[in-house]
VOLOTI-79042 format. One line per field, with one value per residue (C-alpha): residue number from 1; residue in one letter; x, y, z. Coordinates in nm, 3 decimals, padded with zeros to 5 digits. Layout:
! residues N
nr: (NUM, ...)
rest: (a, ...)
X: (X, ...)
Y: (Y, ...)
Z: (Z, ...)
END
This chain:
! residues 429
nr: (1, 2, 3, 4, 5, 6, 7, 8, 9, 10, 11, 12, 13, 14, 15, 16, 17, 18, 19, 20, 21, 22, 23, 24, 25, 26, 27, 28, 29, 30, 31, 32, 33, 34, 35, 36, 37, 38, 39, 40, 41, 42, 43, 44, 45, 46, 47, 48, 49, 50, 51, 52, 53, 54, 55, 56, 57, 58, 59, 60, 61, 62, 63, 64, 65, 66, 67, 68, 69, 70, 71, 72, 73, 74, 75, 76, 77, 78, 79, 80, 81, 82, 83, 84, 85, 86, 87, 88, 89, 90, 91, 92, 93, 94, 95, 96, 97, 98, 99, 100, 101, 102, 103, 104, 105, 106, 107, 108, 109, 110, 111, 112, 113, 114, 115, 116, 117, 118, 119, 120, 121, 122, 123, 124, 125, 126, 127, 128, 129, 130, 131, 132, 133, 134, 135, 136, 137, 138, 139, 140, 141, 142, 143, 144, 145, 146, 147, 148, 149, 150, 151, 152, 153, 154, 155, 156, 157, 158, 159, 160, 161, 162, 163, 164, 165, 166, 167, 168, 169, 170, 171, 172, 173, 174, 175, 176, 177, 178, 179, 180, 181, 182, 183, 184, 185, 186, 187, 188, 189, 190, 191, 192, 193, 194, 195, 196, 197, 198, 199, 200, 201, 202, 203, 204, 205, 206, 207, 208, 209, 210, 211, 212, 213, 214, 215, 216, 217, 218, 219, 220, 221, 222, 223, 224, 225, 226, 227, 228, 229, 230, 231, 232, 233, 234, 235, 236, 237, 238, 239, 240, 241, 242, 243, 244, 245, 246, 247, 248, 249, 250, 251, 252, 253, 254, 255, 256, 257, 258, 259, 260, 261, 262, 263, 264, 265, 266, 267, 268, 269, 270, 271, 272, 273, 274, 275, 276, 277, 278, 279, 280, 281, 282, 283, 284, 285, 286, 287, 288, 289, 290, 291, 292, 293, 294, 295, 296, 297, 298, 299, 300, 301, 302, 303, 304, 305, 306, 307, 308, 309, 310, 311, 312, 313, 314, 315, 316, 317, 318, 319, 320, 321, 322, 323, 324, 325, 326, 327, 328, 329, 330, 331, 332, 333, 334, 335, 336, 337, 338, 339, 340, 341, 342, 343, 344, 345, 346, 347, 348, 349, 350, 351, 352, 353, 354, 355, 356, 357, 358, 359, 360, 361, 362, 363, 364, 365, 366, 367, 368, 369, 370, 371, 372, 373, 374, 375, 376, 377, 378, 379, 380, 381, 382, 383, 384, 385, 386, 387, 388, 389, 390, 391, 392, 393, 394, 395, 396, 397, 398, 399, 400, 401, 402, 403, 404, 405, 406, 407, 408, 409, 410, 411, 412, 413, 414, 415, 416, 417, 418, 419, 420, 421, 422, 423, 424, 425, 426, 427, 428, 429)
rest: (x, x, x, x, x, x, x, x, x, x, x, x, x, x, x, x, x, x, x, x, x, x, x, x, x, x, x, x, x, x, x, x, x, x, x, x, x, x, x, x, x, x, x, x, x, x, x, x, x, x, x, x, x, x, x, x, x, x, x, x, x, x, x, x, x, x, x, x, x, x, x, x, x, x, x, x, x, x, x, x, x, x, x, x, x, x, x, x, x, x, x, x, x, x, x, x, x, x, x, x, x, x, x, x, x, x, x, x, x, x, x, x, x, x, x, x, x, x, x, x, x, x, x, x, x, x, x, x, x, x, x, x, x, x, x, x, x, x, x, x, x, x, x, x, x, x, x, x, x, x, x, x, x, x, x, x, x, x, x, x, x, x, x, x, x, x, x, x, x, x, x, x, x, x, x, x, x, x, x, x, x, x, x, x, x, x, x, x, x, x, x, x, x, x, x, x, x, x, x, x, x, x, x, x, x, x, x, x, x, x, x, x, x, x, x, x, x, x, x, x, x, x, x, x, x, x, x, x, x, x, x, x, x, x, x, x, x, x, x, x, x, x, x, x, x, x, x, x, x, x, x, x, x, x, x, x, x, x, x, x, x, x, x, x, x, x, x, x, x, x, x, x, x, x, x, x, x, x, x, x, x, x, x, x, x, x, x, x, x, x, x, x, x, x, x, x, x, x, x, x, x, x, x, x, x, x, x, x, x, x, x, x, x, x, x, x, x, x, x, x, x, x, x, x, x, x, x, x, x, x, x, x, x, x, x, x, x, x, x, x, x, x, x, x, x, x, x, x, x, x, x, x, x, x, x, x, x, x, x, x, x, x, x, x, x, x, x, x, x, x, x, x, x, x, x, x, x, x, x, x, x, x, x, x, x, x, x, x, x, x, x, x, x, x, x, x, x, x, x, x, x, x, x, x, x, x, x, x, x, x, x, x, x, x, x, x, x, x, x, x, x, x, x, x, x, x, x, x, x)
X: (07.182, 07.123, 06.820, 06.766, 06.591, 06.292, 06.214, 05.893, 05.787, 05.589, 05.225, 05.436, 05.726, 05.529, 05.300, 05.650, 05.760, 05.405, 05.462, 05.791, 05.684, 05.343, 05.560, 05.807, 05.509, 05.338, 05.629, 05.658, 05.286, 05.268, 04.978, 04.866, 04.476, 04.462, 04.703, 04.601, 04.251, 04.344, 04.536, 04.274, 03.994, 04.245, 04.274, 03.904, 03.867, 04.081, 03.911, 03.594, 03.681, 03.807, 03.448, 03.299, 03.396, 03.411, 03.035, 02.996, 03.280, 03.165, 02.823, 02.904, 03.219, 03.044, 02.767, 02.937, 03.139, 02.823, 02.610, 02.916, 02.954, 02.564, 02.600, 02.457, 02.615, 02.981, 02.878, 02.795, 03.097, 03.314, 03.145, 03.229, 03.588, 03.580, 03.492, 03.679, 03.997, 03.923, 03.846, 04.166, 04.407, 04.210, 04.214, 04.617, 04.649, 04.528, 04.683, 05.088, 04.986, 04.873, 05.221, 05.446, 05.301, 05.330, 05.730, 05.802, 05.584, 05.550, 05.341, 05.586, 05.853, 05.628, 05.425, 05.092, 05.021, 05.264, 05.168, 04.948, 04.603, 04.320, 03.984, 03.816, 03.450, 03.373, 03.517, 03.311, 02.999, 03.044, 03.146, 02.852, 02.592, 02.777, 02.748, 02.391, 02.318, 02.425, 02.511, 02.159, 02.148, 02.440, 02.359, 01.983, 02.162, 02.363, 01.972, 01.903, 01.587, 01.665, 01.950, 01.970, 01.981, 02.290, 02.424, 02.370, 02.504, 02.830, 02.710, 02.952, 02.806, 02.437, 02.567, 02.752, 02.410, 02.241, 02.461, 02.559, 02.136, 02.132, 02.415, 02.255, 01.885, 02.055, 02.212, 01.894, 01.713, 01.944, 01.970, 01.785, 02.025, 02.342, 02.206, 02.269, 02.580, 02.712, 02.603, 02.742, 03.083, 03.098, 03.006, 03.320, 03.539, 03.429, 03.480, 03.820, 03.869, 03.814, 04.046, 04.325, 04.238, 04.218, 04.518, 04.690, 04.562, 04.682, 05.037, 04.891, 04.585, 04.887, 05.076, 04.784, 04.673, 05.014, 05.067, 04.770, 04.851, 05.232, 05.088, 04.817, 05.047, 05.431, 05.692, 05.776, 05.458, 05.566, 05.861, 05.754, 05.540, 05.761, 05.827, 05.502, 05.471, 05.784, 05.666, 05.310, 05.514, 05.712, 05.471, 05.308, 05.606, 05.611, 05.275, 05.325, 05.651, 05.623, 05.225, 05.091, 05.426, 05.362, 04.994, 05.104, 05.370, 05.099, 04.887, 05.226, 05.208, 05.536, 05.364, 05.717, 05.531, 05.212, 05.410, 05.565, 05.244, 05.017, 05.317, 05.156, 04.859, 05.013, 05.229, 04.904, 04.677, 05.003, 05.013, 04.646, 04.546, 04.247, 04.119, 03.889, 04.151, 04.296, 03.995, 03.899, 04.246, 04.320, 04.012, 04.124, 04.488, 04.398, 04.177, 04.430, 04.653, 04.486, 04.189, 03.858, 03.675, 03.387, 03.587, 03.824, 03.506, 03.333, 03.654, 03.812, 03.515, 03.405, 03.738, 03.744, 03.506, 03.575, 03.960, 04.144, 04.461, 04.642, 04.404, 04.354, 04.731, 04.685, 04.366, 04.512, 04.848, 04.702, 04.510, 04.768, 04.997, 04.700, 04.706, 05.036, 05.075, 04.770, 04.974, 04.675, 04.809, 04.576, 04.565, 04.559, 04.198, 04.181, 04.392, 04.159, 03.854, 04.017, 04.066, 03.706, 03.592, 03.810, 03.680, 03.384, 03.357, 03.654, 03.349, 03.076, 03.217, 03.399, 03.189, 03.176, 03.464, 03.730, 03.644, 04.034, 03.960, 03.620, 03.666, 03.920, 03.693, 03.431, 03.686, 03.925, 03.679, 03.624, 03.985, 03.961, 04.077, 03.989, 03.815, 04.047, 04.351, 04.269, 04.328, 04.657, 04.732, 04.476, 04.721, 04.903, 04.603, 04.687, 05.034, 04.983, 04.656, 04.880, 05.041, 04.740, 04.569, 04.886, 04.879, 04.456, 04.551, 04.797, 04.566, 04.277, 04.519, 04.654, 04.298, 04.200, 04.485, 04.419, 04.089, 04.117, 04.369, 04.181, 03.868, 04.109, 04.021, 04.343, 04.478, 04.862, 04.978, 04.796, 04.950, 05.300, 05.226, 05.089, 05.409, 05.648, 05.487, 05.529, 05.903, 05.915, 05.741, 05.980, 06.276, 06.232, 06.108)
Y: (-07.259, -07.251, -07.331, -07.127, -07.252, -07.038, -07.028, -06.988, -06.892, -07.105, -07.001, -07.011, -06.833, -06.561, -06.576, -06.470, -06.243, -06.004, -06.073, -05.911, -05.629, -05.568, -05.507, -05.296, -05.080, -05.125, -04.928, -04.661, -04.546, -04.559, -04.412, -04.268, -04.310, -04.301, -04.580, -04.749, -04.702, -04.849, -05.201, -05.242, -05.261, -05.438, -05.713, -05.740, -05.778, -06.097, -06.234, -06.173, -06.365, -06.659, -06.655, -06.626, -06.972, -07.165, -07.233, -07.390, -07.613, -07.755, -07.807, -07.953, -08.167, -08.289, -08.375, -08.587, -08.752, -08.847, -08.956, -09.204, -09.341, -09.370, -09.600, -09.367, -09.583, -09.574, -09.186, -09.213, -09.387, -09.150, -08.803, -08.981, -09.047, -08.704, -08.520, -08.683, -08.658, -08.339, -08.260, -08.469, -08.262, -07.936, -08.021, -08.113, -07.776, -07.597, -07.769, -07.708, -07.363, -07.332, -07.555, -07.305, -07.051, -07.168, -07.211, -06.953, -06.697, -06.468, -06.141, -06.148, -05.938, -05.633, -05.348, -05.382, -04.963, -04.933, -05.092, -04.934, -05.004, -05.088, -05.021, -05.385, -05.259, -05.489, -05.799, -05.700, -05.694, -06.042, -06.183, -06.060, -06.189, -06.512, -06.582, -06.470, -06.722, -07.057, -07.385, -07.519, -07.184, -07.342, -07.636, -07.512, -07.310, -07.581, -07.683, -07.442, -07.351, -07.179, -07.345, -06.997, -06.784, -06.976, -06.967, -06.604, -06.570, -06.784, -06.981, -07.328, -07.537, -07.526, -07.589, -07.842, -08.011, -07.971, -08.080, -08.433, -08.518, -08.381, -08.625, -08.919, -08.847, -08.825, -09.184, -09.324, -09.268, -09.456, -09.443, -09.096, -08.929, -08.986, -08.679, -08.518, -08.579, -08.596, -08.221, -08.133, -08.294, -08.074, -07.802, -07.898, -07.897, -07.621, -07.433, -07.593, -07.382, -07.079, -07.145, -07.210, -06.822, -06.678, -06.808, -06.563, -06.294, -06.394, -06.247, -05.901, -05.985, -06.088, -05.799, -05.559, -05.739, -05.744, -05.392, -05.248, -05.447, -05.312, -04.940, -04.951, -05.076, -04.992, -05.241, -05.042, -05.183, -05.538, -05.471, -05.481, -05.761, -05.950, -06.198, -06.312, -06.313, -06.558, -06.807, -06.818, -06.909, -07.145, -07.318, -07.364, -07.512, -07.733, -07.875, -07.956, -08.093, -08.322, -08.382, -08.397, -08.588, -08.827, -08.821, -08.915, -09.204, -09.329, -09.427, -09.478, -09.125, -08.903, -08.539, -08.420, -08.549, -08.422, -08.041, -08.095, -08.173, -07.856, -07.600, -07.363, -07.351, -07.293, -07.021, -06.883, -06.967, -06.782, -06.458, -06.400, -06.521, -06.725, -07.027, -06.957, -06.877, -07.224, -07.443, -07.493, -07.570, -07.787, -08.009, -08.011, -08.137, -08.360, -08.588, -08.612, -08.702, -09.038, -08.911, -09.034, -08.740, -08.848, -08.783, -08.471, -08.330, -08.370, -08.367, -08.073, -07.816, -07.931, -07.896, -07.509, -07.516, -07.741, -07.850, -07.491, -07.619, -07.326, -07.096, -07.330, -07.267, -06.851, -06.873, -07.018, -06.920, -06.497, -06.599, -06.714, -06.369, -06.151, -06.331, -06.284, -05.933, -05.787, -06.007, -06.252, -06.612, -06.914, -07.203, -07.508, -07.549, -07.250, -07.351, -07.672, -07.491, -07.233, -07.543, -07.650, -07.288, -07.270, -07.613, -07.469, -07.160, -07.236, -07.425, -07.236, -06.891, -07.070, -06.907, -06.549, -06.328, -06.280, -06.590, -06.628, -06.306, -06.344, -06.639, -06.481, -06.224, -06.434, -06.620, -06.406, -06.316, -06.630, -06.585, -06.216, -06.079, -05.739, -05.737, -05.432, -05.616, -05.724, -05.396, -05.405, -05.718, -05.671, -05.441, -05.771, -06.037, -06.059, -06.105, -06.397, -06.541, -06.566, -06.818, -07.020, -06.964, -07.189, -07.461, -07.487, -07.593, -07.833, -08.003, -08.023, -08.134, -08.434, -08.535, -08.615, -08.828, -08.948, -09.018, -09.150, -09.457, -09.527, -09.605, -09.770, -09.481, -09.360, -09.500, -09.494, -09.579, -09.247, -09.094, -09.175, -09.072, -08.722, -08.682, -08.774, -08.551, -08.243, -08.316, -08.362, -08.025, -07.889, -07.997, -07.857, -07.534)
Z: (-08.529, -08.116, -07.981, -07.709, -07.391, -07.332, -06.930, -06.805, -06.448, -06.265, -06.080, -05.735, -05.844, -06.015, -05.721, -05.476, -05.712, -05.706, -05.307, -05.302, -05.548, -05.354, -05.015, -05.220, -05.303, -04.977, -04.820, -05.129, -05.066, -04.730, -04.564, -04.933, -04.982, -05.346, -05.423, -05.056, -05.235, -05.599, -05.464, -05.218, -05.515, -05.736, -05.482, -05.427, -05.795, -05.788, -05.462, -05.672, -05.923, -05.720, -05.561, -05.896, -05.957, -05.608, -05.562, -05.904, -05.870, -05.542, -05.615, -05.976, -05.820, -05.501, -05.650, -05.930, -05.668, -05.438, -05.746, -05.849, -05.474, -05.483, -05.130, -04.826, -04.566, -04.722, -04.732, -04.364, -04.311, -04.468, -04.315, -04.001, -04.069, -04.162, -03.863, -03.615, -03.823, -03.809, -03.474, -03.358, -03.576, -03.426, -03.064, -03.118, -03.251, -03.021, -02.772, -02.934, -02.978, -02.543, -02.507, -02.711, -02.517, -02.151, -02.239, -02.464, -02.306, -02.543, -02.351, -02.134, -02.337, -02.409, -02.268, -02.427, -02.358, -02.591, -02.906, -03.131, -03.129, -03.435, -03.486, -03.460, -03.432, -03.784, -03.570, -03.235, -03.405, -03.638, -03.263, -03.091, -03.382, -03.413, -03.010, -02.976, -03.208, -03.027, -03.112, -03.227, -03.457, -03.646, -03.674, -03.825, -04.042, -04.209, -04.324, -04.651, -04.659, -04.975, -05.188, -05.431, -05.135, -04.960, -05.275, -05.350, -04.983, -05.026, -04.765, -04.814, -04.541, -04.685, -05.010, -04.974, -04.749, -05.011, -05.251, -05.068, -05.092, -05.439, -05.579, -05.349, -05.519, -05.854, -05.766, -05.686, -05.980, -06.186, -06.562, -06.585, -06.323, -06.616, -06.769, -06.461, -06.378, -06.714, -06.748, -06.388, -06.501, -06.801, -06.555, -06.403, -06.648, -06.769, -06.441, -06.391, -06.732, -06.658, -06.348, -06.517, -06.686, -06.339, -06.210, -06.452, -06.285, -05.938, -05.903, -05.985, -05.713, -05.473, -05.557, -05.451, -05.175, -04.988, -05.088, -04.928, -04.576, -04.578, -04.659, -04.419, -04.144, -04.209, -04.169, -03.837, -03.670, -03.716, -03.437, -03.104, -03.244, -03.431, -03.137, -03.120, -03.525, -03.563, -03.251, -03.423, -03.764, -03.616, -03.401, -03.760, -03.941, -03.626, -03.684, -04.052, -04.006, -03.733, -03.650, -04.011, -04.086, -03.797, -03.919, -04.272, -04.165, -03.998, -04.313, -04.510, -04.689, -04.755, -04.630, -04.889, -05.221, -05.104, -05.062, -05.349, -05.530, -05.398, -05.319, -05.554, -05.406, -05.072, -05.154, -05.339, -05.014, -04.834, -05.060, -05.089, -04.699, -04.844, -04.856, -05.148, -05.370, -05.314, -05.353, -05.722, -05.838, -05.514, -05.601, -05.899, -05.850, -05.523, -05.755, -06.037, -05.772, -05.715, -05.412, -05.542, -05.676, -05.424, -05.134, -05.281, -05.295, -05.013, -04.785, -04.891, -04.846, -04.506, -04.411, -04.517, -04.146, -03.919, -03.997, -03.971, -03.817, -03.854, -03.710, -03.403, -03.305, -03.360, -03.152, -02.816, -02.900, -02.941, -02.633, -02.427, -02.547, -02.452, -02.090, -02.005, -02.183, -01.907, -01.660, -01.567, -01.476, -01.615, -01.423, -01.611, -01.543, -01.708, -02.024, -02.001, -02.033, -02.277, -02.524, -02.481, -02.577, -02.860, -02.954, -02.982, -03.076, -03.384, -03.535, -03.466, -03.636, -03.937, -04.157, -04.055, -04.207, -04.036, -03.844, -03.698, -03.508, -03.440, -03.222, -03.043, -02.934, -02.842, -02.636, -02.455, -02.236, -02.074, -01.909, -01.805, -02.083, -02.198, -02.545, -02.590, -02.571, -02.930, -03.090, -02.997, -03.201, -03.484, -03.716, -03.743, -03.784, -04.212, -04.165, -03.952, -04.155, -04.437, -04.241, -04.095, -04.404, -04.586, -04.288, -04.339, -04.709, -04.628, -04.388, -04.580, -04.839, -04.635, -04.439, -04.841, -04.868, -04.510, -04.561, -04.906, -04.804, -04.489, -04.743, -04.973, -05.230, -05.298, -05.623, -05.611, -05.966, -06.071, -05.750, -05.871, -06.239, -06.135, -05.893, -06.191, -06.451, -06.179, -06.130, -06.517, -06.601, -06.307, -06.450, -06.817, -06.673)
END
């Protein structure tokens, strides 16, 4: 009697599939408000439930994590580490992205009366409420006042604040804060659970979430665009392949096993163009991957604000576009003090939605830029966040690593035993 070999899908491959079908039916409906209407709440369904779970998970890991590391100056040490990593890999961004645009110059091939323009008034007011507020405003605001109303309000930075003194209190108290985390770690697992039951839902979620971009827009829109969308995509493929590979040489890392490892989640963070959606099961992976759970957890979140790689290179390189499309020449005292500003202002408005495009607008004008320029190109902002929004995981995914080895966290025999059950499971699918 055969035995037949019974194939199953993986996430990512089911995950490409609901992509393809969702721009299949994307350009069947068209412009049609009922079906325009149903994918659009079907997608928001998924995102919900990815949020559902996110907050738990980070407050339950990262405090677990900080409790076990219990030392406040190894904390210090590592928040430190942390942050300037970041802000390296974020300046270098922007910077390819201002490169890739003095050579390439991509406004130069169009005639920006001619595209078709988007309403952006949801963008203009986030921008305007997000600069009135200033620097010291953000920085206050990472201070909750009221833990259940930043998490009620999503808010990650306040949470995860809070969350860093919570595990370091628990620490301090010794024997009686076991209950604690002991119940927090079942929290954990039992979030990582219900996950895993998500994740089944997610091709349909991509399916509806790419469908309702394609039959908002049309594929015809992409055209007299599509310049600028495949120089932003391959200034991106640029970044990961030679800076985060340089990056990873550096601290004796192969940036391929690390793809290998979270290429799910990528093509998930890709298909879905967010984070969120990424974050439980990437915490989840990065620590069975050999990252202490002290630093997967406190790493990885602060890293969904200040280490958005991807969206660095969109900001200067849209900027830049916009420039040269109105035909205004930047000096490179300009392009100087356009980095600063995006420096900036890329931190600052990490937390308010649409936050790619909300910097932009708060920036373009310190170049002589019209704000209205940004209609033009805001019809095609979610195709290219799907792409910054896959290059933001892979970073965050590699400063863990990073970050791990350069606190001699990272243990490699589980690395290499995580790496060789993938390939395993990948070869018997």
């Amino acid at each position: 009697m055969k035995r037949y070999r019974q194939y199953r899908l993986s996430l990512g491959w089911q995950i490409l599939i609901g992509l393809i079908l969702g721009i299949i039916l994307g350009v069947v409906f068209y412009q049609n408000k009922m079906a325009i209407t149903a994918m659009q709440n079907i997608g928001n369904m998924f995102i919900g439930l990815i949020q559902m779970i996110v907050l738990p998970i980070v407050v339950s890991c990262l405090t677990v994590g900080i409790a076990n590391m219990g030392d406040i100056k190894q904390l210090g040490r590592i928040g430190g580490k942390t942050l300037i990593y970041f802000e390296v890999m974020t300046t270098i961004a922007i910077a390819l992205g201002l490169l890739v645009g003095n050579i390439f110059q991509p406004g130069s091939f169009i005639d920006i009366h001619q595209l078709q323009s988007t309403d952006i008034s949801q963008y203009v007011s986030s921008a305007k409420s997000a600069k009135d507020s200033g620097i010291w405003a953000t920085l206050m605001g990472i201070i909750p006042t009221n833990i259940f109303k930043s998490l009620a309000e999503g808010d990650m930075m306040p949470v995860i604040f809070f969350s860093v003194f919570f595990g370091l209190g628990t620490a301090a108290i010794g024997k009686q804060g076991q209950v604690i985390t002991q119940a927090l770690d079942a929290v954990s697992q039992v979030m990582f659970r219900v996950t895993n039951w998500v994740m089944h839902t997610a091709p349909i979620g991509v399916c509806a979430l790419i469908g309702v971009t394609v039959a908002q827009m049309g594929l015809s829109a992409l055209a007299p665009l599509g310049y600028f969308i495949l120089l932003a995509y391959a200034t991106m493929v640029v970044f990961v392949l030679v800076v985060m590979g340089i990056a990873a040489r550096i601290f004796k890392f192969s940036l391929k096993d690390l793809l290998f490892v979270i290429k799910d989640e990528a093509v998930l963070a890709f298909s879905t163009a967010s984070s969120e959606a990424t974050l439980p099961r990437l915490i989840d992976k990065m620590d069975k991957f050999g990252v202490s759970k002290g630093i997967v957890s406190f790493v990885i979140p602060t890293g969904y604000t200040f280490n958005l790689d991807g969206s660095a290179i969109y900001q200067s390189l849209a900027a830049l576009f916009l420039a040269q499309a109105y035909h205004i020449h930047l000096s490179l005292g300009q392009q100087i003090t356009l980095l600063v500003v995006l420096m900036i202002t890329s931190k600052g408005m990490a937390g308010v939605p649409g936050a790619s495009f909300v910097v932009l607008l708060a920036t373009i004008s310190t170049i002589g830029v019209p704000m209205s320029g940004l209609t033009f190109i805001a019809g095609i902002d979610r195709l290219v966040d799907m792409g910054r929004t896959a290059v933001n995981v892979v970073g965050n995914s590699l400063a863990t690593v990073i970050i791990a080895k350069s606190e001699h966290e990272f243990d490699e025999d589980k690395s290499q035993k995580f790496l060789e059950h993938m390939k395993n499971r990948r070869a018997k699918a």
